[in-house]
C-alpha positions in Angstrom: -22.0 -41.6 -23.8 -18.6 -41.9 -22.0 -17.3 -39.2 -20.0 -14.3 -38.7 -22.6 -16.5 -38.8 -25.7 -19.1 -36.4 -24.0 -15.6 -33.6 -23.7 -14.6 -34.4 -26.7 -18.5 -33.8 -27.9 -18.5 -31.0 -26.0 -15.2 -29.2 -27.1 -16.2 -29.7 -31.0 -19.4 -28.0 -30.3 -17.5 -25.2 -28.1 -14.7 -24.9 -31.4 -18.1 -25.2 -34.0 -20.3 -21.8 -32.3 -16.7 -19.9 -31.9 -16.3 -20.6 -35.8 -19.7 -19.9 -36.5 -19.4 -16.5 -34.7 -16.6 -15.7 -36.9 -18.7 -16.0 -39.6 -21.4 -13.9 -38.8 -18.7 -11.4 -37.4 -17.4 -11.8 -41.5 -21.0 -11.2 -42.6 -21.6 -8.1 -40.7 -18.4 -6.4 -41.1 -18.7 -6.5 -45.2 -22.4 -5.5 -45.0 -21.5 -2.8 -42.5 -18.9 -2.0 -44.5 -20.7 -0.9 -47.4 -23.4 1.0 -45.3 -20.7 3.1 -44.0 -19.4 4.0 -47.6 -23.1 4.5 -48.4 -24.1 6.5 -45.5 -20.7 8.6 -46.0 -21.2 9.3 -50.1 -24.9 9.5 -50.7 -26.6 10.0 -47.5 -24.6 13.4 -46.7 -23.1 12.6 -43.7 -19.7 14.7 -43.5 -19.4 13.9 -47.0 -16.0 16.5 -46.8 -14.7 13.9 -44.6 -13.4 10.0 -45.4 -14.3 9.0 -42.3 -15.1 5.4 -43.1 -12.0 4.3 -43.8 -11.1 4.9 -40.5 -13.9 2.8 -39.2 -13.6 0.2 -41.2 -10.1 -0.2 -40.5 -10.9 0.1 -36.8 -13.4 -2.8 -37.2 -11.0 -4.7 -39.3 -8.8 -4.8 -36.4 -11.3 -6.0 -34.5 -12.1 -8.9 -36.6 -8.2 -10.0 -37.3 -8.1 -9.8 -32.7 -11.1 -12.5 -33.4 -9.4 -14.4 -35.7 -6.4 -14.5 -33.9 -8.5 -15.5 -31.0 -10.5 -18.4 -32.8 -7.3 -20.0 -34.6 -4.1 -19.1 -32.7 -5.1 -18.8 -29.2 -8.1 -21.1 -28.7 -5.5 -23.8 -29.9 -2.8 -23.2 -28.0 -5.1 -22.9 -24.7 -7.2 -25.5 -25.0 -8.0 -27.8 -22.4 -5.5 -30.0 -22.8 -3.4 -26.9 -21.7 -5.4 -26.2 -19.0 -5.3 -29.8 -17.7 -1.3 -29.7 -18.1 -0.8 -26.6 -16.1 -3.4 -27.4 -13.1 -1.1 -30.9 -13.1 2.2 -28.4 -13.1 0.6 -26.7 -10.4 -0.8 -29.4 -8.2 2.9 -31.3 -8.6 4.5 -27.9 -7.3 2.1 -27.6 -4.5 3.1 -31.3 -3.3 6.5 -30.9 -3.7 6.4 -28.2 -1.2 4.1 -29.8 1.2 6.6 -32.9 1.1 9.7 -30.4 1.9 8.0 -28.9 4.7 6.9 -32.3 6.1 10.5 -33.0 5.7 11.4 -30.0 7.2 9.2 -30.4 10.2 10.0 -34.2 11.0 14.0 -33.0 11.0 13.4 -29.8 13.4 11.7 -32.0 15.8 13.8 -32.4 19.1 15.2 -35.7 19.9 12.6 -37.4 22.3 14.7 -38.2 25.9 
């Protein structure tokens, strides 16, 4: 396999376990979900209190940040990204290394 085609292998394997840990994070965050209304109603715990709404919702949140994360973000930075701004960065840091060569040769006295 060809360096290119083993990134591109290994990014779609990278992009395929993120997606699949979505998933499972899906899974466990309906079947939690309902344990939490279960525990709350018929187990007795604080049943005077709705407290799993609120813990739901906080886990809810949780699961749009992965989302977010695995569609939006993940995108955006890819490596492609990463390759673009280490290639910004390199050209900055030769651009200044050229100016103060410049800088240098000029400042030099005249030789006599």
């Amino acid at each position: 396999m060809e360096a290119e085609q083993h990134e591109l292998y290994e990014y779609a394997r990278d992009r395929i376990k993120q997606k699949k840990r979505l998933f499972y994070h899906f899974v466990l965050l309906c079947i939690g979900s309902v344990f939490l209304i279960v525990a709350n109603q018929w187990l007795g715990l604080y049943p005077e209190k709705i407290w799993w709404t609120w813990a739901i919702a906080v886990w809810l949140f949780i699961f749009i940040l992965h989302v977010i994360k695995v569609f939006v973000i993940n995108n955006f930075m890819n490596k492609n990204w990463e390759r673009e701004q280490v290639d910004k960065l390199m050209l900055r840091q030769n651009k200044k290394v050229e100016k103060l060569k410049n800088d240098l040769e000029n400042s030099k006295p005249a030789a006599e």
